[in-house]
C-alpha positions as CSV (number, residue, x, y, z in Angstrom):
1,X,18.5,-12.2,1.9
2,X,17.6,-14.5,4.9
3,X,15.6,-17.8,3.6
4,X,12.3,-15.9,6.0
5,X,12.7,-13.3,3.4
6,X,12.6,-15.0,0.6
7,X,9.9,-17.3,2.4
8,X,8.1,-14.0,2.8
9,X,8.3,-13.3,-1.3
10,X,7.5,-16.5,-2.5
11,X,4.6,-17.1,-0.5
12,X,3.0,-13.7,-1.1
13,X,0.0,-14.4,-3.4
14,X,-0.3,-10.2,-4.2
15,X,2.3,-7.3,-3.8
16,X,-0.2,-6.1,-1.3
17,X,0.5,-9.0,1.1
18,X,4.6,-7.7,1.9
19,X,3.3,-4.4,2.9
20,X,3.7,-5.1,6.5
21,X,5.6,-3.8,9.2
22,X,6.6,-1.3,11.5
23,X,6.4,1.8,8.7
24,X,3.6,1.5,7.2
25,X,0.8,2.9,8.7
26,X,3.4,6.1,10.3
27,X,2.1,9.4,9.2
28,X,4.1,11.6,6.3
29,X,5.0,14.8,5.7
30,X,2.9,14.0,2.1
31,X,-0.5,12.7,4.0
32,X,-2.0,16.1,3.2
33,X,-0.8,15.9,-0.3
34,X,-1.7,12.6,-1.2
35,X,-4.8,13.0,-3.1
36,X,-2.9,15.7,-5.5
37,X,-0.3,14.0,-5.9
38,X,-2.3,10.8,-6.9
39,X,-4.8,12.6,-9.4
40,X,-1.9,14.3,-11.1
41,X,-0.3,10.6,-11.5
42,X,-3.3,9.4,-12.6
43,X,-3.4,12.2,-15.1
44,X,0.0,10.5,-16.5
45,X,2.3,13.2,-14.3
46,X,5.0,10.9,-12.8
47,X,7.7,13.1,-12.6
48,X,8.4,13.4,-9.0
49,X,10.5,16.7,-9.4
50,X,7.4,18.2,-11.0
51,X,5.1,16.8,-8.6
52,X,7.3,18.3,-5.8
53,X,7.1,21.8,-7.2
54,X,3.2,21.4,-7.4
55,X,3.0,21.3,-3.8
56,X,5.7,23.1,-2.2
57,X,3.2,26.3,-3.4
58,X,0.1,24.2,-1.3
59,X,2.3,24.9,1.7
C-alpha cells in the first residue's frame, strides 16, 4: 500500500468515512433488489447463493 493509503485508514474515524470514490454512488444490477435482499439478511439469511436464487425468480 502507498503511505496516502494507509494515511487514508488511519485517519478514518468510522468505516463509513473510506467509502469514497469513483464507484460508489454507480447504479447496480441489484438496486431493484436491495431492499429484499437486506430484509432477508436481516432475517439472519447471509448466504449469498440463496439470496441469489431468491431473486433471479423477481426477474
Amino acid at each position: 500500500m502507498t503511505w496516502r493509503t494507509v494515511k487514508q485508514f488511519a485517519d478514518a474515524a468510522r468505516p463509513e468515512e473510506l467509502f469514497t470514490g469513483q464507484w460508489q454512488n454507480r447504479p447496480s444490477v441489484l438496486d431493484d433488489y436491495k431492499p429484499h435482499v437486506d430484509d432477508r439478511w436481516n432475517e439472519g439469511c447471509t448466504n449469498a447463493w440463496k439470496l441469489w436464487e431468491e431473486i433471479v425468480p423477481l426477474g
